[in-house]
Every structure is written in C-alpha cells, then in structure tokens.
N, CA and C of each residue as an Amber inpcrd file, in Angstrom:
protein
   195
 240.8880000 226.5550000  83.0270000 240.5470000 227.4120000  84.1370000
 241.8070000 227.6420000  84.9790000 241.7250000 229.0310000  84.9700000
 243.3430000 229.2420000  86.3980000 243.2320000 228.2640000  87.4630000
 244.0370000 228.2570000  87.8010000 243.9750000 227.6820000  89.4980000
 244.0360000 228.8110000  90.4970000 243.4380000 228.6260000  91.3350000
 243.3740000 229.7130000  92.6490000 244.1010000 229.3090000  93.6700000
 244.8410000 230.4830000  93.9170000 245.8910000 231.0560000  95.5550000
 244.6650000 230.5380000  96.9540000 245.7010000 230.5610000  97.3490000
 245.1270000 229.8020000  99.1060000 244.6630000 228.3810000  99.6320000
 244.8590000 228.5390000 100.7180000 244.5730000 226.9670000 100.9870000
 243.0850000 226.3370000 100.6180000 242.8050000 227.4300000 101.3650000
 240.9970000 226.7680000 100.9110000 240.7930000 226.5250000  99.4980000
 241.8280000 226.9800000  98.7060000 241.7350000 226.0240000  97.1470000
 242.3800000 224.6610000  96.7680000 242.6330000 224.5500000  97.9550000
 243.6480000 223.1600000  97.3050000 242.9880000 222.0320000  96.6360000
 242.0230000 221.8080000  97.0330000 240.8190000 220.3990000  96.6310000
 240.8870000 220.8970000  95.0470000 239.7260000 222.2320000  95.1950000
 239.2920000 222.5130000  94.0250000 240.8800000 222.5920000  92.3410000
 241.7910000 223.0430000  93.1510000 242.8080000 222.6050000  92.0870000
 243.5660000 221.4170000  91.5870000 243.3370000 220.4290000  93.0380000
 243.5620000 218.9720000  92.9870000 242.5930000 218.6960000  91.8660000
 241.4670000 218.9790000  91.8880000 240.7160000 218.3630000  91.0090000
 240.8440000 218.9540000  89.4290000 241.3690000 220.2190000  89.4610000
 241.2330000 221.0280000  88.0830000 242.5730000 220.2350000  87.7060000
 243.3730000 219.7380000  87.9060000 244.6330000 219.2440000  87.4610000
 244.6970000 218.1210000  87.2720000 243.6320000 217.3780000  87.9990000
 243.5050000 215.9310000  87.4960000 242.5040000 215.6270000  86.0480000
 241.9640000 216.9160000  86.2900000 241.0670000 216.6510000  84.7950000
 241.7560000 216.8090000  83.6020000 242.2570000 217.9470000  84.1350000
 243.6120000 217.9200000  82.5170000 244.5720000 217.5510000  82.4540000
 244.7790000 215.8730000  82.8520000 245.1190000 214.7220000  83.2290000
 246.6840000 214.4910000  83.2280000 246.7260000 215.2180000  84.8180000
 247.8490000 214.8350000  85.3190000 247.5420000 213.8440000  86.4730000
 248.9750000 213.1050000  86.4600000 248.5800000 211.9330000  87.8550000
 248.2770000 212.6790000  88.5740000 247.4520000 211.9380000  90.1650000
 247.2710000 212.4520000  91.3470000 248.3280000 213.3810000  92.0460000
 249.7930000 212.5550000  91.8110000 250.7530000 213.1030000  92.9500000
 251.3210000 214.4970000  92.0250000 251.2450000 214.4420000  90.8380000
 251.5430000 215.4350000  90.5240000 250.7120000 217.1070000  90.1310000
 249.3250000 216.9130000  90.5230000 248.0910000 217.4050000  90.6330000
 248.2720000 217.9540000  92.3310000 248.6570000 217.0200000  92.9790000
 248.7200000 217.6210000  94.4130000 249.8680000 218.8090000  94.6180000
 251.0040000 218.0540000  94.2860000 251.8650000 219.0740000  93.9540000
 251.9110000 220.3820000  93.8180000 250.9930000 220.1810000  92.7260000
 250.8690000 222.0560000  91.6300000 250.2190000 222.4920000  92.6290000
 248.7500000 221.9190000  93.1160000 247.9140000 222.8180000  93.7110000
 248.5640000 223.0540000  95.3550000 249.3200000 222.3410000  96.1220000
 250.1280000 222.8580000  97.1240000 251.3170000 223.8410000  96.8250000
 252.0440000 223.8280000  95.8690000 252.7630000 224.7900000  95.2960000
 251.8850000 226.8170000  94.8210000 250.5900000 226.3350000  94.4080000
 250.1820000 227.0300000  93.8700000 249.6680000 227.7950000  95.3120000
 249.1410000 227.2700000  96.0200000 248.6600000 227.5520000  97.0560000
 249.5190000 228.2770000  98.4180000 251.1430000 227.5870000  98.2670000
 251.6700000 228.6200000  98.8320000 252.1520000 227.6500000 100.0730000
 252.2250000 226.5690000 100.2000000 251.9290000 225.2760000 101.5120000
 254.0160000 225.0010000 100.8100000 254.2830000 224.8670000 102.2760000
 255.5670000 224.5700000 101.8940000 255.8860000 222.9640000 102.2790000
 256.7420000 222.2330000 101.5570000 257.0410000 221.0420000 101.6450000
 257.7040000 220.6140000 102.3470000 257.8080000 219.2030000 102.7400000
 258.3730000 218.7520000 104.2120000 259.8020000 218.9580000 103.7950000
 260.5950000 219.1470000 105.4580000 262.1540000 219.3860000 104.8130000
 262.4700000 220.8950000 104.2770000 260.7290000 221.5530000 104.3080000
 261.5530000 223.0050000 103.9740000 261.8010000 223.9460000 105.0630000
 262.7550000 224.8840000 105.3740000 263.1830000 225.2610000 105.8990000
 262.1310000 226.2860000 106.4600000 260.8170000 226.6170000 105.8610000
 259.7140000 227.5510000 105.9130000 258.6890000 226.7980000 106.9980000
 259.0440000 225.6500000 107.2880000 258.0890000 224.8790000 108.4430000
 258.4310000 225.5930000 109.3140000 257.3040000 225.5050000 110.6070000
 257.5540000 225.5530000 112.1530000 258.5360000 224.3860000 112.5100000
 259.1570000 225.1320000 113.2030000 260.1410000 224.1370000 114.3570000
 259.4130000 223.7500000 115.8710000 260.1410000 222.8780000 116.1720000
 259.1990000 222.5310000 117.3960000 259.8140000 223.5000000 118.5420000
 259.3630000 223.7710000 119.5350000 258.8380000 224.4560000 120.5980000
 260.0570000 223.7900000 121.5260000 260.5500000 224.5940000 122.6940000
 261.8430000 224.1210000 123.1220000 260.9940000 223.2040000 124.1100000
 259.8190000 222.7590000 124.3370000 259.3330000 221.7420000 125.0130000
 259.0940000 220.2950000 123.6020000 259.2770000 220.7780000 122.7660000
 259.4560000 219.4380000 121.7730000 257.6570000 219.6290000 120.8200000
 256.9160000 220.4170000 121.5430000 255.6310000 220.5240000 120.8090000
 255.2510000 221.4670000 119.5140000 254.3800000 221.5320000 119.1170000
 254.3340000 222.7120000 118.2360000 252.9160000 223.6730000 118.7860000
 252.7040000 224.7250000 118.0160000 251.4940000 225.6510000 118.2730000
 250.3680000 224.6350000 117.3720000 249.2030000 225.3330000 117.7980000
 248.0860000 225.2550000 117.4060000 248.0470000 225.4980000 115.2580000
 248.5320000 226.3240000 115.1220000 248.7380000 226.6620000 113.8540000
 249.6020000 226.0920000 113.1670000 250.0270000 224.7960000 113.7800000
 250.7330000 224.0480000 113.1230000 250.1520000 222.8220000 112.0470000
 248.9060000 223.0140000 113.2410000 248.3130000 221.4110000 113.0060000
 247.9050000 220.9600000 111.5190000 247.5380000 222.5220000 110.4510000
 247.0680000 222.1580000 109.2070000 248.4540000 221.5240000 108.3710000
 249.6080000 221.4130000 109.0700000 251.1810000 221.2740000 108.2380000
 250.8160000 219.6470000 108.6800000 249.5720000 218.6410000 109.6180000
 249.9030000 217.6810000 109.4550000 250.1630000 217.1240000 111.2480000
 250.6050000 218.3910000 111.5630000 251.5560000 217.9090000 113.4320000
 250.7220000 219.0570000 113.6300000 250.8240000 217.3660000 115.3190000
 250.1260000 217.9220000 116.5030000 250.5420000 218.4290000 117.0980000
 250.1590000 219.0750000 118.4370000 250.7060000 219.7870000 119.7070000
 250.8400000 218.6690000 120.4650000
C-alpha cells in the first residue's frame, strides 16, 4: 500500500512500514519524511521569536510558547 502525504498520516504510515518490517526508528523516519515534517537541526524549523518564544504553530514541531 502507498503511503500517504500529510501529517494526519503519519501514524497510519508508521504502522504501514512497520508491517513490512522495518524497525520502529526507521518506519518513523519514512513516514515523517514522507509526510513533509522537517528534522531537528533543519534549517526549515521556526526560529524563536526575538522574545526567545515561539508561535502557536510551532507547538506540533514538539516546542512550546
């Protein structure tokens, strides 16, 4: 089965990738890759806010406001 674009797929491809048995971390991987979610350290994150915080739309990357 393909894997599906967007976040709201990430589970469902976590799981399609573990069945056709790849480890966990590398199952997470694909389906954050696939999905379009950029990795820590990438230059595609939000930066923090010249008060040191971030926005609201940050929070699914993990960080709070």
């Amino acid at each position: 089965m393909p894997l599906l674009k967007g976040k709201e797929n990430i589970g469902h491809n976590v799981t399609t990738e573990e069945n056709a048995g790849k480890p966990k971390a590398q199952a997470v991987a694909i389906a954050l890759k696939t999905a379009g979610v950029a990795k820590a350290g990438d230059a595609r994150l939000p930066q923090a806010d010249s008060d040191g915080g971030y926005s609201v739309g940050d929070c699914w990357n993990g960080r709070t406001a």
